[in-house]
Structure formats: structure tokens, C-alpha cells
N, C-alpha and C positions, 0 to 999 in steps of 0.2 A: 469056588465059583461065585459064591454070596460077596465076596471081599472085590472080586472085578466089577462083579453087577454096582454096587454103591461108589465105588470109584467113577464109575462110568455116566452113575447118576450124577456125584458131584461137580463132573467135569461137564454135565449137559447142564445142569442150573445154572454153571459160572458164564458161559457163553450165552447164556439166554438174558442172564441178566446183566451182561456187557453188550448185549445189542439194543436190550430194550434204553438201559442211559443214552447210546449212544442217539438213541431216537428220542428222547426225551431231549435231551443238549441239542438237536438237531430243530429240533420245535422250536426254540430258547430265542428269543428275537436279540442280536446282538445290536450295540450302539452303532450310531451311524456317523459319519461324519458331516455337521453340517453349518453352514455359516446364518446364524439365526439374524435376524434383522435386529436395527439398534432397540434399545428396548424405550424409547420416549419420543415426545415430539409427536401427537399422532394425534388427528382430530378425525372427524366421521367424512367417509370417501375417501379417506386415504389409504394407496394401497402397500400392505405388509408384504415381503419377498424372503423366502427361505430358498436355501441353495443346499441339494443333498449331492454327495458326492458319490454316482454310481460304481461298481466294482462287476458288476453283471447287469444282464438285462433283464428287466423285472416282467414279472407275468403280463402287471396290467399296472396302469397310472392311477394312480388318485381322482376320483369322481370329483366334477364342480359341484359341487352343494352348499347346503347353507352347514358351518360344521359348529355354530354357537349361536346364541343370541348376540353376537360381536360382529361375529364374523362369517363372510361366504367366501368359499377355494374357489377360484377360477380355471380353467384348464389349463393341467399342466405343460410343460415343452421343457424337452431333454437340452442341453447347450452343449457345445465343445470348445474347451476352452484353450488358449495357445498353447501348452501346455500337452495337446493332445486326452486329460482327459476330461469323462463326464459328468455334466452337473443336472441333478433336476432340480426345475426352477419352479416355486410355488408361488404364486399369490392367491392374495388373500386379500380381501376389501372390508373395510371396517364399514358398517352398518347399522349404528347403533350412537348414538352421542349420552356419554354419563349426564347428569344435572352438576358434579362434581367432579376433578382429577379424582380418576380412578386409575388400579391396577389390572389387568383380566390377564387371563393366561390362553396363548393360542396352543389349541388340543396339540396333546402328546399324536401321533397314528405311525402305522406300518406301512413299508414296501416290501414284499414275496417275492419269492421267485422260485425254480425248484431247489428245496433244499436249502432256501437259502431264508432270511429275514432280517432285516433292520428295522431298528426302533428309531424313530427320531423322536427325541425329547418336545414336552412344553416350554414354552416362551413367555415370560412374563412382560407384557406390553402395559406402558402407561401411555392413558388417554384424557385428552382434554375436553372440557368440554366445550359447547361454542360461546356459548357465555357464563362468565363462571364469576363466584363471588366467595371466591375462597380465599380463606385468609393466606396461602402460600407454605401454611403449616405441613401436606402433604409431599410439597417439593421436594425435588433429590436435592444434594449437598452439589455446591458446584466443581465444578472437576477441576483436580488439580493441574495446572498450567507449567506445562516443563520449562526449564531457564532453557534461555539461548545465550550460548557463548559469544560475546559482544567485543572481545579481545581481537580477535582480526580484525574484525571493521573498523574501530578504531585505530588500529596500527596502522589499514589502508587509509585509513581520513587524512591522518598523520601524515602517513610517506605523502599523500596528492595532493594535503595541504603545502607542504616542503615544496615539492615542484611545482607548483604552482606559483608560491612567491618567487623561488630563483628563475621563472620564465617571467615574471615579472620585471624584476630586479634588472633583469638582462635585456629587457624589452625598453627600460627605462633609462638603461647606460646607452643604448644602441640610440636613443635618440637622441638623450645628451651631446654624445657621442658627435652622431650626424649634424646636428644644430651647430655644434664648435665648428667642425670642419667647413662648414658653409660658413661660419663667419669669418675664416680667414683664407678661403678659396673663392667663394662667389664673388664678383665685384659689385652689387648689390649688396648682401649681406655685409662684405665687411664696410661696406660704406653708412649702412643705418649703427653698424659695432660704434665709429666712430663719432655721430650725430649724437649720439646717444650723450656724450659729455661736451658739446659743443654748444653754442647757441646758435640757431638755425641761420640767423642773419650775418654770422659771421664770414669773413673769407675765405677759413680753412675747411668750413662746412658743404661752400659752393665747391669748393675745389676737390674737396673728399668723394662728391658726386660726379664731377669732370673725369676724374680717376675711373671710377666708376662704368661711368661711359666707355672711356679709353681701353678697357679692359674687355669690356661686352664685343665691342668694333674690332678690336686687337689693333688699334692704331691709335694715332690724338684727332681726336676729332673738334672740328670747328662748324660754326653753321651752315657753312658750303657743304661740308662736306658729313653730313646727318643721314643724304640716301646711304653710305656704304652702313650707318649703322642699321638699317633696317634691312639692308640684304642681308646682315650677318646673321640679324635676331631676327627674324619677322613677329617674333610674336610678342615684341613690343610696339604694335603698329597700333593698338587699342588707345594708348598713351602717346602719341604722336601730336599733337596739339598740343599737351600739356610739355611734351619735351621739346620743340620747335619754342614756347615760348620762353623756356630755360634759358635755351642755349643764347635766345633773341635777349633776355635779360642780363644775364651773364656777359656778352660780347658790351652791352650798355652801359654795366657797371662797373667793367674792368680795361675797357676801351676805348668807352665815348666820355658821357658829361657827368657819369658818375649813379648813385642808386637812382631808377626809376622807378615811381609810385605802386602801388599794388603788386607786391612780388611773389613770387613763387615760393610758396610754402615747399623750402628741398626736402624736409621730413618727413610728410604725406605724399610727396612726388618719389622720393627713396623709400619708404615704406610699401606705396602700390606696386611698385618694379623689382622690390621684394619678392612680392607676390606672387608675380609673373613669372620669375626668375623661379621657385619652387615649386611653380605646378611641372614649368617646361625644363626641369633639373633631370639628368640624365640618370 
């Protein structure tokens, strides 16, 4: 009977003293999760923001008060983030400016609930002050700057420089290109091709312009007969003066008593009809 009774005691002590642990661990405030605010860059009025990451709903929220000579908590508000879940959101206003960069630590506190507790950790905040004459000796180290991989970008400079020049290149044969073909297809064009080695006064220079003509009209044209060049072209009617006195020249010097005084420059006369001829180019 003695040997039951003491078993029965050791087995009432063991349970007694596995309930009371468990209520002590139960007391035991666990870490919390929280996103602390950066810890620099902070002068007076400015406000500090903690983010606790709820797992249950707490008894009651954290009082606005003053929680340091730094610092007063403002009233808290729960968030919910995309994510679905929740965050409580703290500030805190700094009220207080050092004479010097200093460091302060935003107070450790608790969130309850039944059964339950989290600890959120202190914060070590660096503050500036609003006018400061510090030699710079308490500054943090500056943070290390990660490389950026600058291999593509350069590869893309590369390929857009490459197409670039062969749009170029191509833009620059296309005119070449165009320019040739107009001097041996416009009858303007190839008539200033040949001026070009001629001396303007000469016969074969007037006649290279006659051609010229002839080819504009799709016929030979003589001074009589100048309206059908303008019904063909009209829009050499600008130069109608100047070509009227061509043709008046030419019939004189190839007809009549031979060159007459003041003649028609055919160079700037083939040159303007040039002109004309590549605006109105199909």
C-alpha cells in the first residue's frame, strides 16, 4: 500500500510540474516578426514606421504616448496586405533634435493576446541634428554599391550601332542610286550631266537643252510651237519668260543674223528646270 501511495505521489508531482512549465513557456513573450524602419537619415519631426506582422488578434493596440525622450507612438491601425495577411502599423514621431549625430534606440514593447505574446525588439535609430558641427567622425561607412552587368547594353549599343550605319549606308546608295538614274532618264538632269563639261556658249550646250525640251514636250519643239510644251508640263509655266526667250534666242542664233547680245545663261536656265523637274518627279 506505502509503495502505491509514493508512486502515485511521484506521478502527481510530475504532472504538476509539467503544467506549471508549460505555463511559465506560456508567459514567455516570443519574437515577433517585424519590419523595423531604416535605421538613419532622421532629423526631428520625422516620422519612424514599424510593421508587426499579426498571427492572431491582440487583446488591445499599443497606447499613443510619449514612449522616450525621442520619441511619441501615435495611434496604431492594423493593414492588410495583398497578400491577405496582417500587418500592424506603428509610428512614431521623433521629438527631440541631438546638439550632435547621435544614436537612440526605439523601446523594445509587447503585443498580448489570450495565451499568446510577442516581443518586438529595439531599434537603433541614427539622428541628425538640425545644425551640426561634426567633424563626420560618427558617420556610418558608405554602403557598398553592387556592380551592374553592363555586357548587354553594350552588345545592344553594338547590334543598334551596326543598324544604324547599314540604314544609313542604304539610305545613302538609294540616293546615289536615284540621283544617277535621274541623270540619265530626266531630260533636265541629263542635260545639266552634260553642261557640266561643256562651255555654256557653246552649240552643243544649246542643243543639249533643245533635247531637253524635246523630251519634256515628247516632240521637237520650235517657237511656234512652246504652247504644247506647257500643256505637257505645266509646271514649268514659272520659267515661261525665261524659256520664250531661249527659244526667241536660239531660232536668232541658229536661224537668223547669228549670236545676239545678252544671252541666256543655259546653265542657270537647265539648272532652275532642274529644279522644277525634281520637285514635280513622280
Amino acid at each position: 500500500m506505502t509503495c502505491r501511495t509514493e508512486i502515485f505521489r511521484a506521478a502527481l508531482l510530475m504532472a504538476c510540474t509539467a503544467i506549471a512549465t508549460d505555463a511559465v513557456a506560456a508567459q514567455q513573450p516570443s519574437p515577433a516578426v517585424v519590419e523595423q524602419p531604416r535605421p538613419f537619415g532622421y532629423v526631428v519631426g520625422d516620422l519612424v514606421t514599424q510593421r508587426v506582422l499579426l498571427n492572431f488578434e491582440p487583446a488591445a493596440l499599443p497606447p499613443a504616448q510619449r514612449v522616450s525622450i525621442w520619441f511619441e507612438r501615435r495611434p496604431p491601425r492594423i493593414e492588410k496586405a495583398a497578400d491577405g495577411r496582417r500587418w500592424l502599423v506603428v509610428d512614431y514621431q521623433l521629438i527631440n533634435a541631438p546638439p550632435a549625430l547621435a544614436t537612440v534606440q526605439l523601446p523594445a514593447w509587447e503585443i498580448k493576446a489570450r495565451g499568446t505574446q510577442l516581443k518586438v525588439p529595439a531599434a537603433p535609430i541614427s539622428i541628425a541634428p538640425l545644425i551640426s558641427n561634426a567633424s563626420g567622425a560618427d558617420l556610418r561607412p558608405d554602403r557598398e554599391v553592387s556592380l551592374i552587368d553592363t555586357a548587354p547594353s553594350r552588345t545592344s549599343v553594338v547590334l543598334w550601332s551596326i543598324a544604324l550605319g547599314v540604314t544609313l549606308a542604304a539610305w545613302l546608295a538609294w540616293v546615289q542610286w536615284r540621283n544617277w538614274r535621274d541623270s540619265h532618264n530626266r531630260p533636265f538632269a541629263r542635260a545639266l550631266y552634260q553642261l557640266r563639261r561643256l562651255d555654256e556658249s557653246a552649240p552643243e550646250a544649246w542643243q543639249a537643252v533643245h533635247r531637253a525640251f524635246d523630251r519634256t514636250a515628247g516632240r521637237v519643239l520650235q517657237i511656234e510651237t512652246l504652247p504644247a510644251l506647257f500643256e505637257r508640263a505645266p509646271h514649268l509655266q514659272p520659267q515661261r519668260a525665261e524659256i520664250e526667250r531661249f527659244f526667241a534666242q536660239s531660232n536668232e542664233r541658229f536661224f537668223g543674223a547669228g549670236s545676239p547680245g545678252n544671252l541666256v545663261s543655259v546653265r542657270a536656265l537647265c539648272r532652275e528646270l532642274r529644279r522644277i523637274e525634281r520637285q514635280h518627279a513622280p
